[in-house]
LUMLO-625440 format. One line per 10 residues: number of its first residue (from 1); for each residue y negated, z, x of N, C-alpha, C. Coordinates in steps of 0.1 Angstrom, whole numbers. Example, Ala and Ser with C-alpha at 12.3 -4.5 7.8 and 13.67 -1.06 7.14 Angstrom:
% residues 2
1	57/78/132/45/78/123/33/78/132  22/71/128/11/71/137/0/79/129
***
This chain:
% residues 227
1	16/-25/75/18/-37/84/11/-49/78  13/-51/66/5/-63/57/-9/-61/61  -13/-51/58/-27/-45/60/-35/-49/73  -29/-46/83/-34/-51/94/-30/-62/98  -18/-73/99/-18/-88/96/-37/-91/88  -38/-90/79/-46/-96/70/-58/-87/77  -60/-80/82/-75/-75/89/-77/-83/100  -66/-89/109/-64/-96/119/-73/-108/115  -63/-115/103/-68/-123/100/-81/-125/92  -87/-117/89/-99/-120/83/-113/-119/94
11	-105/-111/107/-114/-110/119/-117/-120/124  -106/-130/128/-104/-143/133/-114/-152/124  -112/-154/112/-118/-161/100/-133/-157/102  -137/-141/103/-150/-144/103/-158/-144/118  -150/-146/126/-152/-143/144/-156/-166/142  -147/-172/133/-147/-186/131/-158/-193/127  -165/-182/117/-176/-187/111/-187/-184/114  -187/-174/122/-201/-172/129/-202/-184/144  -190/-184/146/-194/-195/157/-197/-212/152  -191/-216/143/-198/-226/131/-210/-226/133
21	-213/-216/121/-224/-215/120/-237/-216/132  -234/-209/140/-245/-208/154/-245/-226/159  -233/-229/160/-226/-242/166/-235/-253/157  -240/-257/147/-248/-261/139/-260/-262/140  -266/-247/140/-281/-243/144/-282/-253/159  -274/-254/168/-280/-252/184/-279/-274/181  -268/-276/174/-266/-289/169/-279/-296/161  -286/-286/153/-298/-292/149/-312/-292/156  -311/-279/170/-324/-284/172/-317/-294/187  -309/-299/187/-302/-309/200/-308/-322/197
31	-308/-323/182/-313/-332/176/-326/-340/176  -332/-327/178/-351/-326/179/-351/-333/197  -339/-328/207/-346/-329/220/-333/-342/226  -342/-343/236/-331/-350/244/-319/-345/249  -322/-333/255/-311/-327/261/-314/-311/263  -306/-305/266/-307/-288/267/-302/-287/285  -315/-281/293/-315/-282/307/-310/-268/311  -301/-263/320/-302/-250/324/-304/-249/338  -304/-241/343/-306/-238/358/-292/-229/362  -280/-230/367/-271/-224/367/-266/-217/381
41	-266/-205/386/-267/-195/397/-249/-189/393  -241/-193/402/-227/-185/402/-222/-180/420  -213/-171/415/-208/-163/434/-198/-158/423  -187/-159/435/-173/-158/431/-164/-157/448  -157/-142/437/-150/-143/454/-135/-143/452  -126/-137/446/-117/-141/443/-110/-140/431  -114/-142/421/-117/-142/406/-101/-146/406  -88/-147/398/-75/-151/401/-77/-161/390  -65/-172/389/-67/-185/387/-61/-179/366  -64/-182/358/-59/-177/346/-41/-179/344
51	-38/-165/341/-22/-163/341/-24/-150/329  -30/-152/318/-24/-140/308/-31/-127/312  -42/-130/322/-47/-114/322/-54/-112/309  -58/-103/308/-62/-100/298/-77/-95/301  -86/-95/291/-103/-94/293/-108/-87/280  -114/-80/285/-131/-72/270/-141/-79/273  -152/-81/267/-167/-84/265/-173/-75/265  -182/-69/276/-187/-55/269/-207/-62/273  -216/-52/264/-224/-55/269/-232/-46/279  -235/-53/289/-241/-49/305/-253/-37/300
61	-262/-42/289/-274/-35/284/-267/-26/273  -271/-11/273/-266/-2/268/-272/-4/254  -285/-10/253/-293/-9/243/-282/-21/229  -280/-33/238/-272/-41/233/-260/-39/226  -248/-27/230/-238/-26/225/-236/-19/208  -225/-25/207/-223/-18/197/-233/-32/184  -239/-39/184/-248/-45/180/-242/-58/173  -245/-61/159/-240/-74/150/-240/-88/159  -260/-86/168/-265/-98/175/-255/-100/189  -250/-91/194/-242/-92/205/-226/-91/204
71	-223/-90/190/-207/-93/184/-208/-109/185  -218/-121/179/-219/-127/180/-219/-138/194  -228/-134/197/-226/-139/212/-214/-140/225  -212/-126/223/-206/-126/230/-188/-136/229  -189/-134/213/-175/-140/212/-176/-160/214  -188/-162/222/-191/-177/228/-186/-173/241  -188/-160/247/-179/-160/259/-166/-159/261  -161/-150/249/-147/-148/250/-141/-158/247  -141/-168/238/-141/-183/231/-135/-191/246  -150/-189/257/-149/-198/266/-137/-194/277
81	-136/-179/278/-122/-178/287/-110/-174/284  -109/-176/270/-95/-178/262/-90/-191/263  -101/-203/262/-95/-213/264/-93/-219/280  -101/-208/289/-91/-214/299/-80/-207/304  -75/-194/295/-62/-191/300/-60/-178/298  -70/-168/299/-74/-157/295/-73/-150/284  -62/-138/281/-64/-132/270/-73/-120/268  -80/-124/255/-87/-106/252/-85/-100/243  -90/-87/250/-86/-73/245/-90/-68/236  -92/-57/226/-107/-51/223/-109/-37/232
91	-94/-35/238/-99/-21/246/-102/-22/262  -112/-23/263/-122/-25/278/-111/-17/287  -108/-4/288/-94/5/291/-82/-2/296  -81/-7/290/-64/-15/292/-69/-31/297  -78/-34/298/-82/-50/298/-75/-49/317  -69/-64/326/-73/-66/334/-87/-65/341  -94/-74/332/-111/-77/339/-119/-69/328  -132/-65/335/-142/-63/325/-156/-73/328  -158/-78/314/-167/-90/313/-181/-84/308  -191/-80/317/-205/-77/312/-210/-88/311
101	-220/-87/296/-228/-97/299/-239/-92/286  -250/-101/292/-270/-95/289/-273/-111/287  -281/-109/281/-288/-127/271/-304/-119/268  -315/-127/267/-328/-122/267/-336/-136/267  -345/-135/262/-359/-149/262/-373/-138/264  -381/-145/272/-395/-136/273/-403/-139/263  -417/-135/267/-427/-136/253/-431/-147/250  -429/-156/262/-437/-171/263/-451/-170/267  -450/-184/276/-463/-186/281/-469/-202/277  -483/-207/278/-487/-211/275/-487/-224/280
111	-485/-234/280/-487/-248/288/-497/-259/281  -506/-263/293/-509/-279/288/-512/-284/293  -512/-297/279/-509/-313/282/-516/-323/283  -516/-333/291/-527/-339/289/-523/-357/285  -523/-361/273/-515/-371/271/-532/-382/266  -528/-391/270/-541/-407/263/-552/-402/264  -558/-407/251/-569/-404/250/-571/-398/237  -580/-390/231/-586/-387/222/-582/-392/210  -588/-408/211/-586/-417/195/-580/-431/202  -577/-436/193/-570/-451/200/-581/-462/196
121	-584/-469/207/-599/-473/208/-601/-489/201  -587/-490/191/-587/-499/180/-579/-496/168  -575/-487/164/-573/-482/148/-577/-467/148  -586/-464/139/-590/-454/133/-574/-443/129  -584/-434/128/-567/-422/125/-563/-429/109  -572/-437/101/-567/-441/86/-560/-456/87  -557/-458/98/-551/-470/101/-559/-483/98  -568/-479/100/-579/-492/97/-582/-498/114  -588/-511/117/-591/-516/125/-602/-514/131  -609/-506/142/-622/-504/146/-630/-514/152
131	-642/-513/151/-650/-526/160/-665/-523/149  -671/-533/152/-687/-530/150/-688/-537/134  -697/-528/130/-699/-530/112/-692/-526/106  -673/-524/111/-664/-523/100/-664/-511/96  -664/-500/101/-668/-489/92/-679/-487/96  -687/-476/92/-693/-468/93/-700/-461/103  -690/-456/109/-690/-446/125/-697/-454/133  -691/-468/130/-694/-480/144/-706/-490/140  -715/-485/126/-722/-496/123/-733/-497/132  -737/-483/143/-752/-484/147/-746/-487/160
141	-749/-490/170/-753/-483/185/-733/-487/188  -731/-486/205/-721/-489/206/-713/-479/211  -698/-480/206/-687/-471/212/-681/-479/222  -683/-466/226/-669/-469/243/-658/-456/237  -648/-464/233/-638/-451/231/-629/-443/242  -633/-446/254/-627/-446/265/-631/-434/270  -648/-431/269/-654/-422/267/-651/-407/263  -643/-407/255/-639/-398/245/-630/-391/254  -623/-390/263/-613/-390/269/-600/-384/268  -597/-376/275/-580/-375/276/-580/-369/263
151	-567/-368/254/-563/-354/244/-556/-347/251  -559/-334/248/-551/-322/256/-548/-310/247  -534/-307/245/-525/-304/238/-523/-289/246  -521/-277/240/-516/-267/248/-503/-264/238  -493/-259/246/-481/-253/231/-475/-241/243  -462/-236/235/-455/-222/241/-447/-228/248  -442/-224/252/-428/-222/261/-421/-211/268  -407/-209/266/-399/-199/266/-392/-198/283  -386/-189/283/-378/-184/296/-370/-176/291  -353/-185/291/-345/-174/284/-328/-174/300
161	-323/-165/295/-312/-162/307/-299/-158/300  -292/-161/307/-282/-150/301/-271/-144/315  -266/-131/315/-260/-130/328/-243/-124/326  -239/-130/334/-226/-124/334/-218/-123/344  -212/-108/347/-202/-100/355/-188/-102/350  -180/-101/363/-163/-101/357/-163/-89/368  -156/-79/368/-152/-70/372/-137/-63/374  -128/-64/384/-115/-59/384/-114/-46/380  -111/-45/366/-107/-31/362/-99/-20/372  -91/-25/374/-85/-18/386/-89/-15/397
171	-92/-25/406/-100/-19/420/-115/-15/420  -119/-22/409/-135/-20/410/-141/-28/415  -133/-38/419/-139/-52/428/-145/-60/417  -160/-65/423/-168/-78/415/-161/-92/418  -157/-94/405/-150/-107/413/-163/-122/405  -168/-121/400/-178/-132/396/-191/-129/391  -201/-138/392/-214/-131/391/-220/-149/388  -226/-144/374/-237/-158/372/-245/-157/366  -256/-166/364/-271/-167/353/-274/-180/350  -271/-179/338/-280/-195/335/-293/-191/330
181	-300/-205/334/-318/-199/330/-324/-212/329  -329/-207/311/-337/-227/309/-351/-220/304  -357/-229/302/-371/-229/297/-370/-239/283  -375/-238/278/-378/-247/260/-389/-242/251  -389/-253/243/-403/-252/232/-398/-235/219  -384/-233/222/-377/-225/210/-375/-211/217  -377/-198/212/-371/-185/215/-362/-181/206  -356/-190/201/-345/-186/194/-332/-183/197  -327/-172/201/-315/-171/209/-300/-177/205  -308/-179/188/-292/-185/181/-288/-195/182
191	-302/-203/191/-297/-213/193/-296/-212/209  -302/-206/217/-306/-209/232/-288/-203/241  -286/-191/232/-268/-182/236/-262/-192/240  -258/-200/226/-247/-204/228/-250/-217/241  -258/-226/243/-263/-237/251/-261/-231/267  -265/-218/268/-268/-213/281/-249/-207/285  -241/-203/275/-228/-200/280/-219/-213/279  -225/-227/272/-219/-235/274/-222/-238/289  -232/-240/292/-240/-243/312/-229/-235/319  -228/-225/318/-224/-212/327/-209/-215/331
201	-204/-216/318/-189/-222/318/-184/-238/323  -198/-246/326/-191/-258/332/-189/-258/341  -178/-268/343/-164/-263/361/-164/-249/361  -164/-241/353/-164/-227/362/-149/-223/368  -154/-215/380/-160/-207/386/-173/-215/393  -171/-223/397/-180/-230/404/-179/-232/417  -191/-233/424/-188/-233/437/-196/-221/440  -193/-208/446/-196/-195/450/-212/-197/461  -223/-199/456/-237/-193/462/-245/-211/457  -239/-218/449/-245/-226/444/-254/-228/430
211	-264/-235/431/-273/-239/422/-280/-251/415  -271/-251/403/-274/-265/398/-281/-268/384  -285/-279/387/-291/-280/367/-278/-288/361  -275/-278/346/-267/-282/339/-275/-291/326  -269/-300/318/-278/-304/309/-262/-303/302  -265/-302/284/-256/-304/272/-264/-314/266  -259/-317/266/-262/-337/255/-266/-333/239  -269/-344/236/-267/-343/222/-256/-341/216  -247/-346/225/-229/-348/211/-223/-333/216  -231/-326/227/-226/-308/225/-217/-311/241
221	-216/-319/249/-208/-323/262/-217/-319/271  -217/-313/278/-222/-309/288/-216/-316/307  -228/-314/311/-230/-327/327/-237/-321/340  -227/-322/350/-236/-315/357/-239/-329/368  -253/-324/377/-253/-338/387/-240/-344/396  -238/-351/398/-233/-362/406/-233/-356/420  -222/-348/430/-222/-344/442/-224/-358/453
***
């Protein structure tokens, strides 16, 4: 009986620290950006309002289960519908609902940019002042720095998703269905998971065949537009 008390609790403790931990990472690069944008797709048909049912996490992709990377994640979903009322399970079997869910980023594709110009057509890149005689470059013949024209920047960018089913164990009825889906400079899922199940979960259920851009802030609060 001790034995399992204390397995309990050391599951909890380290179910605590992995979500820290990730909760940090997505905290550091929030810092780098302005905001974390999603694209948020939900349908819902009679999902029941939270009263103690009880829920599993399983993962949708077979390849996924069973997996350290998807222990992790997933307990950002269970996290999110425990606190609205929902208990879980670990045996999918006995659960009221079954909760599939799949997370993925692509290879990246390529974008560019076209920002000013080239050089700034009065300080040198050594922070020196440009103009005629003063250095070098500019001692003969005359510059038009204007000439020089745009700089153009290419970099990557991602396309990540994540999807999730609730399913009535019992009847076999689909009772919810969503995707969030953002684009960013990072394929990092440790950080992109948890951002994309915070989106997913705002107001949820939602409103059933709508689609909206979610943004999470910097202070981790997440916003959807203004109806």
């Amino acid at each position: 009986m001790i034995t399992d008390v204390m397995n309990t609790r050391n599951k909890a403790l380290s179910r605590a620290a992995r979500l820290v931990l990730t909760a940090g990472m997505a905290a550091g690069l929030a810092a780098c950006a302005p905001g974390f944008k999603a694209d948020v797709s939900r349908f819902a048909t009679s999902l029941p309002a939270p009263q103690g049912q009880t829920f599993a996490v399983v993962a949708d992709d077979p390849a996924l289960a069973g997996g350290l990377e998807f222990s992790l994640y997933s307990d950002y979903v269970a996290a999110e519908l425990a606190e609205l009322g929902y208990v879980e399970t670990e045996n999918p079997e006995a659960a009221n609902l079954l909760v599939r869910f799949d997370y993925g980023v692509d290879n990246g594709r390529e974008r560019v940019r076209t920002t000013g110009y080239g050089r700034d057509p009065f300080f040198d890149p050594w922070g020196r002042f440009g103009g005629f005689g003063y250095r070098r470059a500019y001692a003969f013949g005359f510059y038009d720095p204007f000439l020089a024209g745009p700089e153009v920047r290419s970099y990557t960018v991602y396309t990540s998703d994540i999807d999730l089913k609730i399913d009535n164990t019992t009847t076999g009825e689909r009772l919810f269905e969503g995707q969030a889906q953002a684009v960013s400079r990072t394929n990092r899922l440790q950080v992109l998971v948890p951002n994309l199940v915070d989106a997913i979960f705002t107001d949820f259920p939602g409103r059933s065949g709508e689609t909206l851009r979610i943004t999470i802030r910097e202070d981790g609060k997440s916003v959807r537009p203004i109806d």
